[in-house]
C-alpha positions in Angstrom: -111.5 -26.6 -8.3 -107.9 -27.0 -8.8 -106.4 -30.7 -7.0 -103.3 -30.8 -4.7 -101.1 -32.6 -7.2 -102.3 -30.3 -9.8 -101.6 -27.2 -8.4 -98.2 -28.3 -8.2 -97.9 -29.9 -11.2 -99.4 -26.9 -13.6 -98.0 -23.6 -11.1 -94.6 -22.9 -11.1 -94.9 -20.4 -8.5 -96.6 -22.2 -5.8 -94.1 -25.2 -6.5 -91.4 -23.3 -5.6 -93.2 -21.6 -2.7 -94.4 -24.8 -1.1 -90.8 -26.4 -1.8 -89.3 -23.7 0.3 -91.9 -23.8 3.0 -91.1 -27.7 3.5 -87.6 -27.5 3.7 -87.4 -24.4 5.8 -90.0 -25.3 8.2 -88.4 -29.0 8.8 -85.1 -26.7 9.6 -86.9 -25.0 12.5 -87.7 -28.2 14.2 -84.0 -29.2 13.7 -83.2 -25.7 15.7 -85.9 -26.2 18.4 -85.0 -29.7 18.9 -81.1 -29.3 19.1 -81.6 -25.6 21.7 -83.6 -26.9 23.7 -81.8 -29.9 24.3 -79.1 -28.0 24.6 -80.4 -26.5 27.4 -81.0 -29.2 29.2 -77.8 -30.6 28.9 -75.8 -27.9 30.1 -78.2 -26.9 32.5 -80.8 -29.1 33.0 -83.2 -26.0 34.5 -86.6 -25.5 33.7 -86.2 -21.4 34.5 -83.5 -21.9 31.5 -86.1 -23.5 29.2 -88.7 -21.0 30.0 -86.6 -18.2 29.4 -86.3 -19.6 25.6 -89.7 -20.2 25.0 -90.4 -16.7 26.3 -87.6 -15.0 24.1 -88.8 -16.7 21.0 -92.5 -15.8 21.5 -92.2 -12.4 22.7 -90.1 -11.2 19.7 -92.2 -12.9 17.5 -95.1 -10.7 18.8 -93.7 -7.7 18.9 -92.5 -7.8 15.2 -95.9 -8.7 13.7 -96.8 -5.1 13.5 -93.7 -3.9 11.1 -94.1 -7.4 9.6 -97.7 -6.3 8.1 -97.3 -2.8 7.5 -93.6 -3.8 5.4 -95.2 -6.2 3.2 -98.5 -3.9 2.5 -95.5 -0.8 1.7 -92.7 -3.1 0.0 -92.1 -5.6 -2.4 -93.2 -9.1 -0.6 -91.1 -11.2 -2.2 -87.8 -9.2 -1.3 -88.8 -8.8 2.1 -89.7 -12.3 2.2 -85.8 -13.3 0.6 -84.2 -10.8 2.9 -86.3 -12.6 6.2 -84.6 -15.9 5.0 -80.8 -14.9 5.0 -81.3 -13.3 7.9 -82.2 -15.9 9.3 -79.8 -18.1 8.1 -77.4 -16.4 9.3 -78.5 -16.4 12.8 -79.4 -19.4 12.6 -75.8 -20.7 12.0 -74.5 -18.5 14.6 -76.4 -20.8 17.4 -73.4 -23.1 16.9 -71.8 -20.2 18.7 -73.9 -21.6 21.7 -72.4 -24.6 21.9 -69.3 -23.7 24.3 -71.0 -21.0 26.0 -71.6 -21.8 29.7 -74.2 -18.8 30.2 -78.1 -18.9 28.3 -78.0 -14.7 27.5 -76.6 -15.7 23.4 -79.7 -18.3 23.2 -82.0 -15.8 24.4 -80.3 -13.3 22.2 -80.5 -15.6 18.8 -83.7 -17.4 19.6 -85.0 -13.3 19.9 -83.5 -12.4 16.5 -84.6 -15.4 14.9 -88.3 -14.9 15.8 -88.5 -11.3 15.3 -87.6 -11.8 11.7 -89.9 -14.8 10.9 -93.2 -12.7 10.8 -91.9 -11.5 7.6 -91.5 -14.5 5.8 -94.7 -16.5 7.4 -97.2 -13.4 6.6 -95.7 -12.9 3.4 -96.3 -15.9 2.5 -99.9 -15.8 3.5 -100.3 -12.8 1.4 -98.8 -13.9 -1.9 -101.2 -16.8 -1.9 -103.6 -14.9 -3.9 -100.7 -13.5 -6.7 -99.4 -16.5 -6.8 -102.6 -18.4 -7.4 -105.7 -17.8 -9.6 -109.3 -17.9 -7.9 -110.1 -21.6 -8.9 -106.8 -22.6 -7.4 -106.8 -20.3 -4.1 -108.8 -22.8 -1.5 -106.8 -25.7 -2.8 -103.4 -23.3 -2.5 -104.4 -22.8 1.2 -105.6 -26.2 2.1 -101.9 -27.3 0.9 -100.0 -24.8 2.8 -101.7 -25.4 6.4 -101.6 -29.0 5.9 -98.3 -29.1 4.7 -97.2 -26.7 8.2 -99.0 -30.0 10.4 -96.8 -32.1 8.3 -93.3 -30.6 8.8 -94.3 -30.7 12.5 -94.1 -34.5 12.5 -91.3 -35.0 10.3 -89.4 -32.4 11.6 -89.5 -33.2 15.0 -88.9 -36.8 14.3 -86.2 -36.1 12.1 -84.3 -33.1 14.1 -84.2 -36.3 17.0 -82.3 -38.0 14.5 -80.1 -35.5 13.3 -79.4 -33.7 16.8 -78.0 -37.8 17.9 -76.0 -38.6 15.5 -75.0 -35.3 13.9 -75.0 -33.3 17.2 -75.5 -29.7 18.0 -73.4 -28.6 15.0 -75.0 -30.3 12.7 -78.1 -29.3 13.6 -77.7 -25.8 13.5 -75.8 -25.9 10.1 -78.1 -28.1 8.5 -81.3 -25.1 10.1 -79.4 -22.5 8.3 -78.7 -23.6 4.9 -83.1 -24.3 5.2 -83.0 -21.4 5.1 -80.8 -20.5 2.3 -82.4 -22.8 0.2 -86.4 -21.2 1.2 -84.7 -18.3 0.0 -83.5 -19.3 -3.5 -87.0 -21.3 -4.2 -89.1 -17.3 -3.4 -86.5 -16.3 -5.6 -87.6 -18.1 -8.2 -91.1 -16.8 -8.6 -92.3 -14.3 -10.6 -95.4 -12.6 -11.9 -96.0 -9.9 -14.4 -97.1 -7.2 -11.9 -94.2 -7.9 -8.9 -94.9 -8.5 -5.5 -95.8 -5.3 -4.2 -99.3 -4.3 -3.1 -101.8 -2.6 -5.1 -101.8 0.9 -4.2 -99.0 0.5 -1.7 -97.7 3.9 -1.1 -93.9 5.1 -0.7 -93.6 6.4 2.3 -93.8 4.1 5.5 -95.8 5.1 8.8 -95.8 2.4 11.1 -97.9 3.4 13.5 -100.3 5.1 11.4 -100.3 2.5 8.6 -101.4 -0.2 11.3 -103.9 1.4 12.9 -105.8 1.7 9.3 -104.9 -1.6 8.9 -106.6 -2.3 12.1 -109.8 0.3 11.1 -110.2 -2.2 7.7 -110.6 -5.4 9.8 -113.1 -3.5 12.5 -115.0 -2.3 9.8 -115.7 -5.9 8.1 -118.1 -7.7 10.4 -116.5 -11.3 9.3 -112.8 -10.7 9.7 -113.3 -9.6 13.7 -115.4 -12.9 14.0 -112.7 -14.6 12.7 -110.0 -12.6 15.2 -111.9 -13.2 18.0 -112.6 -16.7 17.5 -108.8 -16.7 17.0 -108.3 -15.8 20.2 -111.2 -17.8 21.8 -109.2 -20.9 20.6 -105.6 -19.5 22.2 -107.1 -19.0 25.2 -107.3 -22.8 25.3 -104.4 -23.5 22.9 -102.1 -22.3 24.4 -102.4 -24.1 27.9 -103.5 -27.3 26.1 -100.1 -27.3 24.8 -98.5 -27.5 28.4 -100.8 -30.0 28.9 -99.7 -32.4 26.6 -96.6 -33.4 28.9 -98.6 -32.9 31.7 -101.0 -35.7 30.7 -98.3 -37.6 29.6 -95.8 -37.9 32.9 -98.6 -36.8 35.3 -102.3 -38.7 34.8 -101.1 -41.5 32.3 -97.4 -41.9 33.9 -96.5 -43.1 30.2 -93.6 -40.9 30.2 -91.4 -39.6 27.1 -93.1 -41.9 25.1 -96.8 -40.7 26.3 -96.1 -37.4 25.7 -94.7 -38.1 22.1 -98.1 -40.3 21.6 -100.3 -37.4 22.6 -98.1 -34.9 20.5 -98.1 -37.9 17.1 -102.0 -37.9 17.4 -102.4 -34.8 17.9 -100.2 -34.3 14.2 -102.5 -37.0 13.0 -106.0 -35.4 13.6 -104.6 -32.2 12.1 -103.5 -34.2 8.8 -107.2 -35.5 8.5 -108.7 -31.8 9.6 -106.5 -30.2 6.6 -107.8 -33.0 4.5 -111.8 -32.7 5.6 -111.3 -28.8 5.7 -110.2 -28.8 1.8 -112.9 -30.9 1.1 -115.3 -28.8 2.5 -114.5 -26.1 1.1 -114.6 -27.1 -2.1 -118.2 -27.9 -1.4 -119.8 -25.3 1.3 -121.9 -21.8 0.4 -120.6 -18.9 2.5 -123.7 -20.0 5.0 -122.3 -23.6 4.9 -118.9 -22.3 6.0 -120.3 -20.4 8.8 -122.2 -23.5 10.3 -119.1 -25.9 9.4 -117.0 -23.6 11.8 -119.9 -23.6 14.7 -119.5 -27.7 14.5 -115.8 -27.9 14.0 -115.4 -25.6 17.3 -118.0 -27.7 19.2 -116.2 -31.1 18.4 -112.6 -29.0 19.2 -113.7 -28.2 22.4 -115.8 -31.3 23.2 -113.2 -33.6 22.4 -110.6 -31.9 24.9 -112.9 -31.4 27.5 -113.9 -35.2 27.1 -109.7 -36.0 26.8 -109.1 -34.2 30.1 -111.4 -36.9 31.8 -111.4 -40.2 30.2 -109.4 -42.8 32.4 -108.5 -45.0 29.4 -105.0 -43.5 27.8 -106.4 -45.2 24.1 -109.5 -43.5 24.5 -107.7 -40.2 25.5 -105.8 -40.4 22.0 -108.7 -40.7 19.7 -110.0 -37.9 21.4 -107.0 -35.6 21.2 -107.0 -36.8 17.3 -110.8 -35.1 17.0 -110.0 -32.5 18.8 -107.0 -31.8 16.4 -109.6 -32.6 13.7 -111.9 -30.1 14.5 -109.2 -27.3 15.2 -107.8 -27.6 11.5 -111.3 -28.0 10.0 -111.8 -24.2 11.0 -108.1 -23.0 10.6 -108.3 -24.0 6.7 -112.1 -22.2 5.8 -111.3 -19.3 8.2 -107.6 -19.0 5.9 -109.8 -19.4 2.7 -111.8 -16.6 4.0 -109.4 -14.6 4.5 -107.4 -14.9 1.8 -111.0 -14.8 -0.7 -112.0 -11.4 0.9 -109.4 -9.2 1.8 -107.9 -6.7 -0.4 -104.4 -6.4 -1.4 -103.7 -3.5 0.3 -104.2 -5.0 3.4 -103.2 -8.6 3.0 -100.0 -8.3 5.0 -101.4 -6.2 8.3 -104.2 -8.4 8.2 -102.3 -11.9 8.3 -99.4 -10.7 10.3 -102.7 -8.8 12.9 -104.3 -12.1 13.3 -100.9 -14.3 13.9 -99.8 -11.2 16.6 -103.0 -12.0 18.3 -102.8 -15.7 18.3 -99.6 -15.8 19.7 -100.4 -12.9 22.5 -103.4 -14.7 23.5 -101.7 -18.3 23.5 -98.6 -16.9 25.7 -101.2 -15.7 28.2 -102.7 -18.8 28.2 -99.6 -21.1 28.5 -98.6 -18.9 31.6 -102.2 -18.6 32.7 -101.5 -22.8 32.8 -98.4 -23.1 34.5 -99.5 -21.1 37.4 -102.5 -22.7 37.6 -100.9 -26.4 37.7 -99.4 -25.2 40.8 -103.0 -25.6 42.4 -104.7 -27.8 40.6 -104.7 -31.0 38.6 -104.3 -31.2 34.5 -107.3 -32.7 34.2 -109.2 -29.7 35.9 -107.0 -27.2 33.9 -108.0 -29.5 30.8 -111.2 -29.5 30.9 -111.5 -25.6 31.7 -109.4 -25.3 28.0 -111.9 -27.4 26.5 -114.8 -25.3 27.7 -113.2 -22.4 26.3 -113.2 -24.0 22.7 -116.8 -24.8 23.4 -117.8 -21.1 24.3 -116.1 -20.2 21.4 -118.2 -22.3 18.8 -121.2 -20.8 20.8 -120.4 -17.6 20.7 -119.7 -18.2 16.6 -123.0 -19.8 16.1 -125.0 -16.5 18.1 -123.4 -14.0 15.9 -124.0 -16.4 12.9 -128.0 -17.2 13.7 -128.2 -12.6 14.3 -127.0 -12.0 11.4 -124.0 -10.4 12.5 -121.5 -11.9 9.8 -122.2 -11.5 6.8 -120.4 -12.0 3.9 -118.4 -9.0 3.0 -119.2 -8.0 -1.1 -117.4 -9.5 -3.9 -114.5 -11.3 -3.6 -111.1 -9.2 -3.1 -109.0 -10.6 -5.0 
């Protein structure tokens, strides 16, 4: 199997692929960053800050959809070029924000922005396999997650930077030409056959061509494991991310710089769960896989139950770093799976279907958790999260020991 450093070495394609993903996904932290502090500054209201988060999720939710019936109808790597100057251009219109007293233009951009960014994430997911040859594909995945956990840490230590010495405009300008320059490395790509879906069809039905989309993944046992355990982990995800600053002001009264701690170790474990889940995979039989996931959710959900309670903030790291561990474990050889067994045709609808329900589920959660902080402690609302990972895993390994998923026949590729 194919190494990190040789799969960017010897493959043009995924060089330029991964080159835009870096730079571009380091230019969204720059945005979040700079908005929302922004938003504090010129209003300091938590209503405000909500109203963001929920304009950038929602959109993002609603678009996935179109996102996966587009790229199944339409060339991927257009749609994917035409997603980026979009959202460059919106992106550099937030500096519009700067002098406006009222939030409506933030909601409004931080809408548009989202809305558009299911095309470019989901068509990325789906190139993987055009882009990369079977003995490359696991490695080609394994680098793309990992590589998302990175940008997470650099960005938001870097947009910090930028957003204090550069300021707001700076910020925003420095987001949208990320953007441009994702959009000239998918440019560059290029394979003999184009970018457009085997047996893609010329005449677009939205509604129609997702709900076949949506009869293909009920009718392979392994892909609605995967979508439900999906969801099983939002459930908890998304409130464990409110947690995080909970944690951090409320039960270890550490502050700004607890919450950063919890969020850097958090970045860590999923640096050394990208790494372990590569490895594995590399390794593990189909039945392998299948058990790897059962342990990974049990030591997800463990850990975080076991963070919610442990008095020592040290200890509470090194938990929250296995938890993280065990979370990207699964992510990578669930992606692998994916990717290995799903036919062209269907790529987009079924990456764009499983990132729709992520985010559903997680913006559930994360209100689920706000209201609930109102009446009890993090550590209660912590360790119910935790016990949702943990049902998860067990529900995995039932349907695993029945024989419920098998392997779906022959690779797809």
């Amino acid at each position: 199997m194919t190494t990190l450093l040789a799969l960017l070495r010897q493959n043009r394609n995924y060089r330029y692929t991964w080159l835009g993903q870096v730079v571009s996904e380091i230019g969204d932290y720059f945005n979040n960053i700079a908005v929302f502090a922004l938003v504090m500054e010129k209003s300091g209201s938590g209503l405000v800050v909500s109203g963001v988060m929920l304009s950038r999720a929602i959109p993002a939710v609603l678009a996935g959809p179109f996102a996966g019936v587009f790229l199944d109808r339409f060339d991927r790597r257009r749609i994917m070029i035409a997603s980026d100057l979009i959202r460059a251009v919106v992106a550099l219109a937030f500096i519009l924000t700067i002098r406006q007293p009222r939030p409506w233009l933030l909601y409004l951009l931080s809408a548009a922005l989202m809305f558009v960014s299911p095309f470019f994430s989901s068509g990325r997911a789906a190139i993987l396999p055009t882009i990369a040859n079977p003995d490359e594909l696991h490695t080609a995945n394994s680098l793309t997650q990992t590589t998302q956990w990175a940008t997470l840490t650099a960005g938001t230590l870097g947009a910090g930077v930028c957003v204090a010495r550069l300021g707001y405009r700076g910020a925003f300008l420095l987001n949208s030409l990320s953007f441009v320059f994702s959009a000239w490395a998918i440019g560059r790509i290029a394979v003999p056959g184009g970018f457009r879906a085997s047996g893609a069809g010329h005449t677009v039905r939205p509604w129609r061509d997702y709900r076949a989309g949506l009869a293909y993944m009920r009718s392979v046992p392994l892909m609605m494991g995967i979508a439900l355990i999906s969801a099983g982990w939002a459930m908890g995800g998304g409130a464990a991310q409110i947690l995080f600053a909970l944690f951090g002001e409320q039960v270890f009264h550490r502050g700004a710089s607890g919450i950063g701690s919890i969020w850097g170790f958090a970045g860590i474990g999923l640096l050394l769960g990208g790494a372990t889940g590569h490895l594995a995979g590399r390794r593990v039989s189909f039945a392998g896989y299948k058990r790897a996931v059962t342990i990974s959710y049990l030591v997800h959900g463990a850990a975080y139950m076991l963070f919610s309670q442990v008095e020592s903030y040290a200890a509470a790291l090194l938990l929250m770093m296995l938890s993280r561990v065990g979370m990207a474990v699964t992510s990578v050889l669930n992606n692998s799976q994916l990717l290995r067994h799903t036919p062209d045709q269907f790529r987009g609808r079924v990456f764009a279907t499983m990132e729709t329900l992520r985010s559903s589920v997680m913006i559930v959660s994360m209100a689920a958790a706000g209201i609930a902080s109102q009446y009890a402690g993090p550590r209660t609302i912590g360790l119910a999260a935790g016990a949702l990972g943990t049902v998860t895993a067990v529900a995995w390994a039932w349907c695993d020991a029945s024989g419920r998923l098998p392997e779906p026949g022959g690779a797809a590729l």
